[in-house]
C-alpha positions as CSV (number, residue, x, y, z in Angstrom):
1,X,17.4,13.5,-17.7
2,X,17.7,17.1,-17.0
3,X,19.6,17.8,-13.4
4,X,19.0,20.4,-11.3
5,X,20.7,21.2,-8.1
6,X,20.4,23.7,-4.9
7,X,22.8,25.1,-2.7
8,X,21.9,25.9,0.5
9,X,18.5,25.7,2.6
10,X,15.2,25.9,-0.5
11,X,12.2,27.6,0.7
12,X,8.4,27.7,-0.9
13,X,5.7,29.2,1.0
14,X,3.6,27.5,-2.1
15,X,4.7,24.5,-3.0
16,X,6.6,23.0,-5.4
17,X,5.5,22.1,-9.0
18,X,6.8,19.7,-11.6
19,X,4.7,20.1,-14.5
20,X,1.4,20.6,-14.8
21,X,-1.6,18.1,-15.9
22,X,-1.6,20.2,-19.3
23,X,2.3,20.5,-19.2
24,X,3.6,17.7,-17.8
25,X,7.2,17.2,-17.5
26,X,8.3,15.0,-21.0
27,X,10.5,11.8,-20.5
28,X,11.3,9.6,-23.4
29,X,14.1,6.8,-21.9
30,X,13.3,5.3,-18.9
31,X,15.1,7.3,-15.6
32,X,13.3,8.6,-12.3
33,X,11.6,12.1,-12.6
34,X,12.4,12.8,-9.1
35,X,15.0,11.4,-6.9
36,X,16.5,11.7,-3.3
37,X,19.0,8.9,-1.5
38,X,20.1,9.6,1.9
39,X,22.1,7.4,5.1
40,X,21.6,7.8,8.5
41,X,23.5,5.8,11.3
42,X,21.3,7.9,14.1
43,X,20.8,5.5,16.8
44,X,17.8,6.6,18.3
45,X,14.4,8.2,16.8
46,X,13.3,8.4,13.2
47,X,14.5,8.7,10.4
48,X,12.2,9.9,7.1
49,X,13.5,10.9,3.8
50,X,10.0,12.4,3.2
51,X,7.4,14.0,5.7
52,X,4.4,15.2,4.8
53,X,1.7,16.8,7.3
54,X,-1.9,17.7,5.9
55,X,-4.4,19.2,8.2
56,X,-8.1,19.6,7.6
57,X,-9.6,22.2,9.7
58,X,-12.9,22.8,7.8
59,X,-15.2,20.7,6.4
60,X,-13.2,19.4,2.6
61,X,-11.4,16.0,2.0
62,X,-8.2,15.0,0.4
63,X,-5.3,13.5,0.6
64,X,-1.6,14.0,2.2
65,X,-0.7,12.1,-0.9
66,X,-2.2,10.8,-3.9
67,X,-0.2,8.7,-6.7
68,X,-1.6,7.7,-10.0
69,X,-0.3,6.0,-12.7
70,X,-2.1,5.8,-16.0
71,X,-1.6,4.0,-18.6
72,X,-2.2,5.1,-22.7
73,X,-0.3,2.6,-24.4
74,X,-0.7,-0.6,-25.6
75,X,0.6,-3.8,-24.2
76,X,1.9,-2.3,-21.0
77,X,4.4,-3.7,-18.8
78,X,5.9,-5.9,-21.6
79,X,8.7,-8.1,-19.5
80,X,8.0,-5.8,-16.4
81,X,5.3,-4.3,-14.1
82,X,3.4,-1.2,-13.7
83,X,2.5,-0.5,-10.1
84,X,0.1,3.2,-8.7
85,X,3.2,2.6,-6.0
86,X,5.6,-0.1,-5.0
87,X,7.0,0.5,-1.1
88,X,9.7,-1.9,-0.2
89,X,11.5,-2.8,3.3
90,X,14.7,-4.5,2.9
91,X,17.1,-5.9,5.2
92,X,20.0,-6.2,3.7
93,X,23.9,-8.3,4.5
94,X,24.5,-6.9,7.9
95,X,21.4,-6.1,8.5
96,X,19.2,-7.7,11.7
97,X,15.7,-6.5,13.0
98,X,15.5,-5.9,16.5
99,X,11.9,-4.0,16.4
100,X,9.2,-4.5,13.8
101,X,10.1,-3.8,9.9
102,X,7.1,-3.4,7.7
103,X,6.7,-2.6,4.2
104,X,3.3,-0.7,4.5
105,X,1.9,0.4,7.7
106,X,-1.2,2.1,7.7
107,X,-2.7,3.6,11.0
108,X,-6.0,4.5,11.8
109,X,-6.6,6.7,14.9
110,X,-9.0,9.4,16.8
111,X,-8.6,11.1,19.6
112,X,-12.1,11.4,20.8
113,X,-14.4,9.5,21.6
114,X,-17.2,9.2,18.8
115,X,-15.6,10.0,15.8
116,X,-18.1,8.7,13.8
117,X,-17.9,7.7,9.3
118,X,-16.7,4.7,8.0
119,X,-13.3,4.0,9.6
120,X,-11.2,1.6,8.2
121,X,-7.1,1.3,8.4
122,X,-7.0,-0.4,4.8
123,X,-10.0,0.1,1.9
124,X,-9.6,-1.5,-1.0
125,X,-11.3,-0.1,-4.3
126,X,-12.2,-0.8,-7.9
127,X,-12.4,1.5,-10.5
128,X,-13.1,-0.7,-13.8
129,X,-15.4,0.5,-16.6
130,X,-19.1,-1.5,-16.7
131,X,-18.4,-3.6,-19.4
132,X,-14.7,-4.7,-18.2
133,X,-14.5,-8.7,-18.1
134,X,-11.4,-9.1,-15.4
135,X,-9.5,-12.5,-15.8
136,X,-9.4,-15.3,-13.6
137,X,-6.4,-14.3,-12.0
138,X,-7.8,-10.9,-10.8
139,X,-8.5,-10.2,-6.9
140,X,-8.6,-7.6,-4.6
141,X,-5.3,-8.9,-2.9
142,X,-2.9,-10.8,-4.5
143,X,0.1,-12.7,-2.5
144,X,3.4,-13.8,-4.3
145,X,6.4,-15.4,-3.0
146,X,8.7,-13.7,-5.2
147,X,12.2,-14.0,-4.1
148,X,15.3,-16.7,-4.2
149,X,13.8,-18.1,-0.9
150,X,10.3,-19.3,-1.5
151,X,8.5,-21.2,1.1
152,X,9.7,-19.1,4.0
153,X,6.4,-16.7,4.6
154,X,4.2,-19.4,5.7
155,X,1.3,-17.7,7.5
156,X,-0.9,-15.2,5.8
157,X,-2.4,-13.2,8.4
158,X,-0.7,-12.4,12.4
159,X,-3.7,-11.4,14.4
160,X,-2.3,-9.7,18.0
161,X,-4.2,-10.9,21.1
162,X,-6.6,-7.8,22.2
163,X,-7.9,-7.1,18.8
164,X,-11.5,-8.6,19.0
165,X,-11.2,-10.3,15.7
166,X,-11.5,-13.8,16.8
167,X,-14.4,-15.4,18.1
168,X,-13.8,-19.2,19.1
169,X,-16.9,-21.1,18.8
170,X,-17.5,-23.7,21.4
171,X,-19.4,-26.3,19.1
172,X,-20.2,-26.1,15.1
173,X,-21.6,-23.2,13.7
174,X,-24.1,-22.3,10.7
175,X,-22.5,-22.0,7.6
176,X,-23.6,-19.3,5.7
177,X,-21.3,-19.1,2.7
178,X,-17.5,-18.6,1.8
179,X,-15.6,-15.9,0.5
180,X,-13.6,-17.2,-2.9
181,X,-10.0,-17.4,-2.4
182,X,-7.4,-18.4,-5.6
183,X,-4.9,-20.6,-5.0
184,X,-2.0,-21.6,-7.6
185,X,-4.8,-21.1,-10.1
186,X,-7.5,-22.8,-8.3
187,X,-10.1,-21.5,-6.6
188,X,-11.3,-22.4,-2.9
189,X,-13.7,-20.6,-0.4
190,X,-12.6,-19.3,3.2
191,X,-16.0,-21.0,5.3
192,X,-17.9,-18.4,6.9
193,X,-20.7,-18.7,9.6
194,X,-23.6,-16.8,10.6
195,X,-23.4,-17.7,14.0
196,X,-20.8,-18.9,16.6
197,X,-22.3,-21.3,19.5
């Protein structure tokens, strides 16, 4: 994989480009196209190894930043996986939480008082062809417990107090439906109501 290195402060008032979608940088072994590893032993504030600020002051849309992976080959992910981005948190030997530690956060704010749209701090989307038949394992959120020490995650959701997500219902409800969940290749339905009494 080619190297290249800079000495010194490296300023762009355009950007920086790494191939282009008609040129695109060529890779033929397996390496990362773009790499940076940093320490820090600040005690105080943040630390990022990568800030990015987009501001909209007009009337477009977009993205501060966008990742897709494509794939054009077949059998894919033989002995591996293939992942549009894979963000990890690791506490490691040595290593205690005092705070909070999250492998994704995602934040949704305004700073007036109707913003108005469709607001939402996680959406979760599909893009499959019309005639794609999904297997029985497919779902729009998948849960693993993937390392040496299974059993230890035990809860799937921590709702704070304050939120306004639970309603407790003072006697039973209406059922109205359920929404399919799969469990160890089973699947079950979450009970939902159409009224709490």
């Amino acid at each position: 994989m080619a190297l290249t290195t800079f000495s010194g402060p490296v300023s762009s008032l355009n950007g920086f480009i790494g191939g282009t979608s008609t040129n695109p940088i060529v890779e033929t072994t397996a390496g990362n196209v773009s790499e940076s590893y940093a320490t820090t032993s600040a005690t105080t504030g943040d630390t990022r190894l990568s800030y990015n600020r987009l501001t909209f002051t007009s009337t477009g849309s977009g993205e501060t930043f966008r990742a897709l992976t494509r794939v054009t080959g077949a059998n894919g992910a033989t002995g591996g996986t293939i992942n549009g981005a894979h963000i990890s948190t690791s506490i490691n030997t040595g290593g205690t939480i005092s705070g909070a530690a999250n492998a994704i956060r995602a934040t949704i704010g305004a700073a007036v008082a109707t913003p108005g749209g469709t607001l939402a701090a996680l959406q979760l989307d599909t893009d499959f062809a019309s005639g794609t038949t999904l297997g029985a394992e497919s779902a729009f959120i998948r849960v693993t417990d993937s390392g040496a020490g299974t059993g230890k995650m035990t809860r799937l959701m921590n709702v704070g107090t304050g939120t306004g997500l639970f309603t407790a219902a003072t006697s039973s409800s209406t059922l109205a439906g359920g929404i399919k969940v799969r469990i160890s290749g089973t699947d079950y339905f979450l009970v939902v109501a159409s009224a709490l009494t």
